[in-house]
C-alpha positions as a Python dict, from the first residue, in 0.01 Angstrom:
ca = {
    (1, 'X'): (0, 0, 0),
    (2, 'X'): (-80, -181, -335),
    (3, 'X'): (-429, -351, -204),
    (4, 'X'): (-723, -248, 25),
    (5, 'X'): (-962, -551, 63),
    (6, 'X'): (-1316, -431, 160),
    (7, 'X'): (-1586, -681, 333),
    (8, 'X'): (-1912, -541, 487),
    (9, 'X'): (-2067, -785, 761),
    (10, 'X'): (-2362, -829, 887),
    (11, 'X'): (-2409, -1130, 1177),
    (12, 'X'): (-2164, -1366, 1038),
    (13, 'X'): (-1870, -1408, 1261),
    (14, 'X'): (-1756, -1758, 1172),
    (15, 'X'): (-1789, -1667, 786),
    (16, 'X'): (-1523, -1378, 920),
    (17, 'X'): (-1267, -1608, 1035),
    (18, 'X'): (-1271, -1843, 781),
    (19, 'X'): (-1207, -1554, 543),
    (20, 'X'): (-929, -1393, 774),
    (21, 'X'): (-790, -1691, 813),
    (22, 'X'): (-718, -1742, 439),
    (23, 'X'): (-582, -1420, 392),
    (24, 'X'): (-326, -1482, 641),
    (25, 'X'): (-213, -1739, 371),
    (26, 'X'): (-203, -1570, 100),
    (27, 'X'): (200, -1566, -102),
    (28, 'X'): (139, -1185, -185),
    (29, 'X'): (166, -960, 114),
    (30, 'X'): (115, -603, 41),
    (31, 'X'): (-216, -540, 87),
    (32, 'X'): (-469, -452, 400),
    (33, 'X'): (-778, -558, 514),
    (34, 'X'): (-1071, -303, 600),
    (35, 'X'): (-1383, -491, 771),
    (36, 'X'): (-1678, -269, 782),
    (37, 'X'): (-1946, -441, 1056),
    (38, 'X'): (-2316, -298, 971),
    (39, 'X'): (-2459, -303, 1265),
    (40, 'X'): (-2443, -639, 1365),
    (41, 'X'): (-2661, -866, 1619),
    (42, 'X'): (-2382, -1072, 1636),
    (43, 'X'): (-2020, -897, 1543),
    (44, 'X'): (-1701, -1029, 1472),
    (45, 'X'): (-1521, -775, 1634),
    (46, 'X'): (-1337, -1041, 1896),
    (47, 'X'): (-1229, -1256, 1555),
    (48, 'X'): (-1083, -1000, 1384),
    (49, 'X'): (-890, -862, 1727),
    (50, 'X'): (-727, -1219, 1684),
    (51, 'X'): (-604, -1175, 1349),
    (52, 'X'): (-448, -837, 1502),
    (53, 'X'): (-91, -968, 1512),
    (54, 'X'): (-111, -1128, 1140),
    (55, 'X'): (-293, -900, 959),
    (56, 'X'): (-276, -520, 881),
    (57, 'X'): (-613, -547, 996),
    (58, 'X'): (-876, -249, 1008),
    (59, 'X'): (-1243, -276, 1185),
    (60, 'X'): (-1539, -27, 1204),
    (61, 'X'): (-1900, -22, 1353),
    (62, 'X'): (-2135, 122, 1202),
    (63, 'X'): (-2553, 109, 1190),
    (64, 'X'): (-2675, -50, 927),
    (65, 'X'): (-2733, 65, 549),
    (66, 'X'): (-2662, -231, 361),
    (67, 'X'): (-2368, -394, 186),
    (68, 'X'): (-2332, -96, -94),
    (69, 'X'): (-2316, 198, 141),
    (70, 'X'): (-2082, 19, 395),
    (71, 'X'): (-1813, -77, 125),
    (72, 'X'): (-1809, 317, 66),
    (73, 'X'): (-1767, 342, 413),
    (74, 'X'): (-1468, 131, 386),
    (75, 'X'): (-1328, 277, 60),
    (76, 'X'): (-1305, 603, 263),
    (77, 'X'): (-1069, 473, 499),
    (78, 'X'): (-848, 247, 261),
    (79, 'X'): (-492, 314, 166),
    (80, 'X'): (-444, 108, -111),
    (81, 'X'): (-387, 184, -475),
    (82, 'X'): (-654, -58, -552),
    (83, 'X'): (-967, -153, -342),
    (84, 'X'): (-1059, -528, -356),
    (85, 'X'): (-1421, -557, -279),
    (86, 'X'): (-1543, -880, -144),
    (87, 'X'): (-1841, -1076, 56),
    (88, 'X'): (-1799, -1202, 380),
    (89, 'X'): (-1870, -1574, 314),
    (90, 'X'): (-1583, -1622, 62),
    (91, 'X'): (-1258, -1791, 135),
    (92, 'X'): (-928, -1705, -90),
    (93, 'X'): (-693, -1952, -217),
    (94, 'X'): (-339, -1924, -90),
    (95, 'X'): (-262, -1738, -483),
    (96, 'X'): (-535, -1542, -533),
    (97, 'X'): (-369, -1201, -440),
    (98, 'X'): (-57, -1321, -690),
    (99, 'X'): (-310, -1395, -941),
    (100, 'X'): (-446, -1009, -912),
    (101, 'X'): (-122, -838, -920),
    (102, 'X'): (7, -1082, -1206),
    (103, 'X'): (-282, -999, -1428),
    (104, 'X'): (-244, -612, -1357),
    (105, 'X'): (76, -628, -1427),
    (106, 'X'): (64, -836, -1750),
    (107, 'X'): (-232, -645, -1876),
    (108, 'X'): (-370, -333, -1663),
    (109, 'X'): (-694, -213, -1638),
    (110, 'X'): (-883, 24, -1395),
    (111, 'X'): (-1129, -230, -1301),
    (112, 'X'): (-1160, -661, -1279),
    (113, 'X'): (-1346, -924, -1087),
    (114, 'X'): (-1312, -1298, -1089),
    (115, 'X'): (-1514, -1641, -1082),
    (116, 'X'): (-1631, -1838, -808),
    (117, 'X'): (-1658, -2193, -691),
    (118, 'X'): (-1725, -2446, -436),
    (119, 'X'): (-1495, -2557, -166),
    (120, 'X'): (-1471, -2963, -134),
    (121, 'X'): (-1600, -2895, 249),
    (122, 'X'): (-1910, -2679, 131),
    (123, 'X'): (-2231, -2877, 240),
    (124, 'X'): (-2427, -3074, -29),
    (125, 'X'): (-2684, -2815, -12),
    (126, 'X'): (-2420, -2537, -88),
    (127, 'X'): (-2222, -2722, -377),
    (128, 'X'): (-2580, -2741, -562),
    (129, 'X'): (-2646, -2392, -519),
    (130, 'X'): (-2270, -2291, -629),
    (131, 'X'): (-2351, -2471, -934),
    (132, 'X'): (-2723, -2335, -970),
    (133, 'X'): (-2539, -1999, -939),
    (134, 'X'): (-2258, -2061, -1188),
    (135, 'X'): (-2341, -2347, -1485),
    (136, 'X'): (-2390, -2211, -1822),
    (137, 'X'): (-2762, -2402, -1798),
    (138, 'X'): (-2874, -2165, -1555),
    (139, 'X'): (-2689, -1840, -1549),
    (140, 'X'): (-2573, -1844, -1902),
    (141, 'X'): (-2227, -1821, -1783),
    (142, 'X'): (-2283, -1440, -1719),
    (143, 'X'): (-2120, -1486, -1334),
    (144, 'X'): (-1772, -1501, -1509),
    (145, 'X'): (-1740, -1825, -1675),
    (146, 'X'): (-1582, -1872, -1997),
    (147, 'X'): (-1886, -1909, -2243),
    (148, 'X'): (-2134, -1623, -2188),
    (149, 'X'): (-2436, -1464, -2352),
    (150, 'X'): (-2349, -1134, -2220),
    (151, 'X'): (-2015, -912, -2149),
    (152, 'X'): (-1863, -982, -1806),
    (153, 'X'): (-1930, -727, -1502),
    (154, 'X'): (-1781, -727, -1182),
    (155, 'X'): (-1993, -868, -909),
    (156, 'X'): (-1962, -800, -537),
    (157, 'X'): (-1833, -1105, -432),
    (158, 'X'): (-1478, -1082, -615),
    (159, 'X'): (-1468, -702, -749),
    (160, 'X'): (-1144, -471, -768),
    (161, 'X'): (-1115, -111, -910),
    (162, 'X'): (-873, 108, -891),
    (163, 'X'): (-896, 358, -592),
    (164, 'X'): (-904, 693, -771),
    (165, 'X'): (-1161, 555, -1025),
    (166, 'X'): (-1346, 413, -706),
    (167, 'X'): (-1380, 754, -597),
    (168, 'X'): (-1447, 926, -953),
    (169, 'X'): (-1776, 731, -968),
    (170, 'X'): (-1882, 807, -585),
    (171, 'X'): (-1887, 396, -494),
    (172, 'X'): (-2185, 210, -500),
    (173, 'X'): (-2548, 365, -496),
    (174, 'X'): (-2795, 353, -235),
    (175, 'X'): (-2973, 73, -368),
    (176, 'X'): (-3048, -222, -163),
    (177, 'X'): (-2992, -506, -378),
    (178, 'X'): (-2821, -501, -732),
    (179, 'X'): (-2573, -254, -634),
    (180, 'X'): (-2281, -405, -735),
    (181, 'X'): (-2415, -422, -1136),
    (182, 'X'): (-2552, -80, -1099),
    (183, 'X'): (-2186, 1, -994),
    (184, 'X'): (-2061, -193, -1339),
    (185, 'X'): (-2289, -23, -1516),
    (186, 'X'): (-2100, 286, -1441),
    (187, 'X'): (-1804, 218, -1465),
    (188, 'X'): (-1853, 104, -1851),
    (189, 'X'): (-2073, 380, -1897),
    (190, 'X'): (-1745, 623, -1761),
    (191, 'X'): (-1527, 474, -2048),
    (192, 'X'): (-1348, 181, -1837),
    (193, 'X'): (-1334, -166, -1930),
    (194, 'X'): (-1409, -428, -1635),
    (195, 'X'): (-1188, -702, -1744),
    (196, 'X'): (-1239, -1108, -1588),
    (197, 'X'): (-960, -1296, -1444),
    (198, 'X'): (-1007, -1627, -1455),
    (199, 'X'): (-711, -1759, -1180),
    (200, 'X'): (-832, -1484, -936),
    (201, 'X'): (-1134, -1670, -828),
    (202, 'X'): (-1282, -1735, -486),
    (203, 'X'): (-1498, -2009, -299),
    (204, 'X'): (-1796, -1869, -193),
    (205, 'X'): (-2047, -2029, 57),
    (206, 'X'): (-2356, -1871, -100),
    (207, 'X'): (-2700, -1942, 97),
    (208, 'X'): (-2706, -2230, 304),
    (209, 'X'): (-3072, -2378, 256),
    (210, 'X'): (-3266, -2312, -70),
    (211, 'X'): (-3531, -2099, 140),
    (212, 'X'): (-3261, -1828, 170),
    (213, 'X'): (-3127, -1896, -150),
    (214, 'X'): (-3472, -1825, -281),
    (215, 'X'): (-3528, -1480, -159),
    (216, 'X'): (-3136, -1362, -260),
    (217, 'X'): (-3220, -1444, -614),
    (218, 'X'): (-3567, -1338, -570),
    (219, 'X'): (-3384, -967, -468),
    (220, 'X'): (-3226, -1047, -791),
    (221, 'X'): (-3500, -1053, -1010),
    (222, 'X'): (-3642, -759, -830),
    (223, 'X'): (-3295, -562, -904),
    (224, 'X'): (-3307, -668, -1293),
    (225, 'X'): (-3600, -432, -1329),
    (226, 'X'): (-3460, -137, -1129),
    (227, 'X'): (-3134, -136, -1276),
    (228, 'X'): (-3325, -136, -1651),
    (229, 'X'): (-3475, 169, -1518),
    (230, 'X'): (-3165, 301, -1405),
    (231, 'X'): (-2949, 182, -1695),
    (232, 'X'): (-3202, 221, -2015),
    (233, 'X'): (-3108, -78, -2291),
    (234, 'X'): (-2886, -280, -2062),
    (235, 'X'): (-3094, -632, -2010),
    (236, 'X'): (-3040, -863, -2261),
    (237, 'X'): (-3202, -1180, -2373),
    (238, 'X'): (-3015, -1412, -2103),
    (239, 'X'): (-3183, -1174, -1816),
    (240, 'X'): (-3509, -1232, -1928),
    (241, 'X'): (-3451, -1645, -1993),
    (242, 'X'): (-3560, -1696, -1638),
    (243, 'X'): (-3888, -1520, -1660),
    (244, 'X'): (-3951, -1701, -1976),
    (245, 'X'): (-3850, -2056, -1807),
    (246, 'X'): (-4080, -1981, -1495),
    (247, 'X'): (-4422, -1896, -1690),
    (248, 'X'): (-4332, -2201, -1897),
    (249, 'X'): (-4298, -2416, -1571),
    (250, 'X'): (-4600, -2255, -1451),
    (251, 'X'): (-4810, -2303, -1768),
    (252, 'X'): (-4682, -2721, -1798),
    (253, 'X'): (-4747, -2770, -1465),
    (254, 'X'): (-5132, -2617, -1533),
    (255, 'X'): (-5132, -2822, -1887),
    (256, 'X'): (-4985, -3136, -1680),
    (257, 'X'): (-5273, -3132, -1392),
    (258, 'X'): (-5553, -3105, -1646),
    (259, 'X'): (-5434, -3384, -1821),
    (260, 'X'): (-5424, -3592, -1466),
    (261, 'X'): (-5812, -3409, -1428),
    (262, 'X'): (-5904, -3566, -1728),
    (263, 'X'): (-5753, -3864, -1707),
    (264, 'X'): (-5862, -3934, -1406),
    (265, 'X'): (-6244, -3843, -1539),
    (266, 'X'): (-6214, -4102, -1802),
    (267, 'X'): (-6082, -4356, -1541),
    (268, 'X'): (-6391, -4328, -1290),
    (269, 'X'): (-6621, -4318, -1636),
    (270, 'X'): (-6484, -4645, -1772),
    (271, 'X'): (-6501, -4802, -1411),
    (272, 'X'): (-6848, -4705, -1377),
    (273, 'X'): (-6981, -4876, -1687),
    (274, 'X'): (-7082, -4546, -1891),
    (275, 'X'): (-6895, -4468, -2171),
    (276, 'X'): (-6646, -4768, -2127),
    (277, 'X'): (-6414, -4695, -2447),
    (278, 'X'): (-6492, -4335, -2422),
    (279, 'X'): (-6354, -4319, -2080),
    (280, 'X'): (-6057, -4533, -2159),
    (281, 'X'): (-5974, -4322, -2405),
    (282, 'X'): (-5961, -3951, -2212),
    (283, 'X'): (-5741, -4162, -1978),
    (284, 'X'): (-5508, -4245, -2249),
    (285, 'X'): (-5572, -3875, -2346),
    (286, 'X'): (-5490, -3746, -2021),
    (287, 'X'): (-5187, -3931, -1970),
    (288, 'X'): (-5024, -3816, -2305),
    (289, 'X'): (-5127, -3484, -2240),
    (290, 'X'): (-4970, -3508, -1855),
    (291, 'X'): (-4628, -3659, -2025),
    (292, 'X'): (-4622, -3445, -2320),
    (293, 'X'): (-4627, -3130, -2041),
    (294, 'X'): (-4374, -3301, -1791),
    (295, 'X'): (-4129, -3424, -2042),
    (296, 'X'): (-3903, -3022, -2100),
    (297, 'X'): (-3920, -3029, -1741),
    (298, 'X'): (-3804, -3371, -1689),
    (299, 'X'): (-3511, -3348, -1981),
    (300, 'X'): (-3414, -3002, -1840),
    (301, 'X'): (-3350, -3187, -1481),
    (302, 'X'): (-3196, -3464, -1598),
    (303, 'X'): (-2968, -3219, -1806),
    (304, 'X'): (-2898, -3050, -1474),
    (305, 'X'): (-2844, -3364, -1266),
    (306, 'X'): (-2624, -3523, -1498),
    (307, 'X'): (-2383, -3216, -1563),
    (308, 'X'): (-2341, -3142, -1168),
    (309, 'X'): (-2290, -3506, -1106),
    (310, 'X'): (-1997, -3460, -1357),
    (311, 'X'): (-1872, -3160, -1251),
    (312, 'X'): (-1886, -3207, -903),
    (313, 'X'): (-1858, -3611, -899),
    (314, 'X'): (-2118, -3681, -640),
    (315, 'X'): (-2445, -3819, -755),
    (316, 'X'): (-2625, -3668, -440),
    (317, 'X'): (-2533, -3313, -523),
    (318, 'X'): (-2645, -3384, -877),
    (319, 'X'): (-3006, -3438, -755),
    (320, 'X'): (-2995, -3191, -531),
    (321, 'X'): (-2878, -2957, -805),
    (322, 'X'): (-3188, -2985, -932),
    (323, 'X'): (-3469, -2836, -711),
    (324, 'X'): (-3164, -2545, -677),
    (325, 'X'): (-3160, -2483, -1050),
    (326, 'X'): (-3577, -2433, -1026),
    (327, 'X'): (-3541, -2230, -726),
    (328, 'X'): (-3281, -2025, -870),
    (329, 'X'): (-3457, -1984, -1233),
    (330, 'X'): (-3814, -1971, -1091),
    (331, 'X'): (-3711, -1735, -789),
    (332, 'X'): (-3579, -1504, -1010),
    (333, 'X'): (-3811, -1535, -1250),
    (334, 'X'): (-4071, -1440, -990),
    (335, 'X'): (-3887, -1138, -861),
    (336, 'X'): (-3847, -987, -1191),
    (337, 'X'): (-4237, -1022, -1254),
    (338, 'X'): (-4329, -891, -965),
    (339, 'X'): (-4092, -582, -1049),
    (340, 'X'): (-4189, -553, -1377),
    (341, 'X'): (-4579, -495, -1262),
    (342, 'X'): (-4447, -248, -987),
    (343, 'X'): (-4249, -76, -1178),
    (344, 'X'): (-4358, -50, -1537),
    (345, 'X'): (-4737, -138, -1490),
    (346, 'X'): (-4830, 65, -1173),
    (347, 'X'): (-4483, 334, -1258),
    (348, 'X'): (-4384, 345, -862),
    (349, 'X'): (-4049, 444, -778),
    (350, 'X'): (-3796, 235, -720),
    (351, 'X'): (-3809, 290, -316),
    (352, 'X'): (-4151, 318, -288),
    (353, 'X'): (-4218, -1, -454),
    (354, 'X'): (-4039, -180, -192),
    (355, 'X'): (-4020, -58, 111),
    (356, 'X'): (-3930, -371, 248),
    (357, 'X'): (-3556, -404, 364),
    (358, 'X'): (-3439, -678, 101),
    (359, 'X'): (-3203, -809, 432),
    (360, 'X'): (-3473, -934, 645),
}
């Protein structure tokens, strides 16, 4: 068996089929599929039983632990030579196995993961956040695009590794969120090289409304700061962008109401009779201050709107792109503060400091 593809689940039995359903397409055949249900409200046990007859098809039960501990789970039943880890709410082009094996075979390497992207029948909503979670203005490009400010790593999503080396490294950890780049980590820090390929990408679903969306990359920002711990010297400049960009928000958005405050002031002064030039002048104060504040913001989202409208040629998913870019930056952002006064301010331990199952 050349491939073992690996997909925890938790309560998302349509994602399931839609995922099954493309592998039953793919043009590359020799490979099995390994789906690892943790502990499910709602499991997909009766989809996969109908993708018995077309698939070499694998499923397990077992109480929940989160995503890292169930793709070991998984690993230790898989055949394949390689183990092809992925997340339930992708869906694989017919080519993307053929992609995989022509890459290994053109140029191997113990470890690889691809790029995602949106599917034309993704939601508004979703196409926004796909681009939130993948344009060089937001990410900078470090999900696997082509221009990056950091070295690629493997994510969850779209990971593969050779099975032995799988094993070698014990899997992923028993962290709750940022598993997969703790996992990356280690498998530069062994001596391998994680290596992207570009035509072995996926379409991935994401979050479907920006409240969810907000609390996966709030996780995120959270994970930034334990994985520093773990991993000493690995965050760069581009992981700390977002904290920057959301006390700048925060600070305009204080600079921009004070202006309003005081223009408003002036206004009701110069109505009332006292100070009639003095008071038309803190409004005109005011206001410049207000616009002077809103303008980054206001270039920034135009920026945004007008590169997703491009790249994804619909005008509404360009505004809606957007309030997903600030809830992507700012979520994050807020996560990784948070962390960062757990953590390094008040020195609690990484599962002490939240306690909290990140999946609820």
């Amino acid at each position: 068996m050349k491939y073992s593809i690996i997909v925890p689940v938790f309560n998302r039995p349509d994602e399931v089929r839609e995922l099954l359903q493309s592998l039953t397409l793919q043009t590359f055949t020799d490979f099995e599929v390994i789906i690892v249900e943790d502990g499910s409200q709602k499991p997909c046990q009766e989809v996969c039983n109908s993708f018995a007859q077309s698939l070499r098809l694998k499923y397990f039960m077992k109480p929940n632990s989160g995503p890292g501990q169930s793709r070991n789970y998984g690993a230790e039943r898989a055949d394949g030579d390689f183990l092809i880890v992925l997340d339930s709410d992708v869906v694989l082009p017919e080519g993307y196995l053929q992609a995989v094996d022509d890459e290994l075979k053109t140029n191997p390497c113990e470890a690889f993961g691809g790029p995602d992207a949106s599917h034309p029948s993704f939601t508004p909503v979703q196409k926004a956040i796909s681009y939130s979670m993948t344009s060089f203005f937001t990410t900078g490009g470090i999900r696997g695009g082509k221009a990056k400010l950091d070295k690629f790593y493997p994510r969850s999503f779209n990971m593969g590794i050779r099975r032995d080396v799988y094993r070698q490294l014990d899997g992923f950890s028993k962290m709750r969120f940022g598993e997969d780049i703790d996992f990356s980590y280690r498998i530069v820090e062994a001596g391998y090289r994680p290596r992207l390929f570009p035509s072995a990408w996926v379409w991935h679903k994401r979050r479907t409304d920006f409240r969810k969306f907000f609390r996966q990359v709030y996780n995120s920002g959270i994970a930034r700061i334990n994985l520093e711990k773990r991993h000493p010297g690995t965050m760069k400049l581009v992981h700390m962008l977002p904290m920057v960009f959301t006390v700048g928000v925060i600070l305009l958005s204080v600079v921009a109401l004070a202006g309003i405050i005081f223009a408003i002031i002036g206004l009701l002064s110069a109505f009332n009779g006292s100070g009639c030039n003095m008071g038309l002048l803190a409004t005109y104060a005011g206001g410049f201050i207000t616009l002077a504040a809103l303008s980054p913001l206001l270039l920034y989202s135009i920026l945004i709107c007008c590169d997703s409208t491009m790249r994804n040629h619909s005008l509404k998913v360009g505004l809606l792109s957007v309030p997903a870019a600030f809830v992507q930056l700012m979520g994050y952002g807020l996560g990784f503060i948070y962390a960062w006064y757990k953590r390094i301010l008040l020195k609690q331990d990484e599962f002490t400091a939240f306690e909290k199952n990140f999946y609820k």
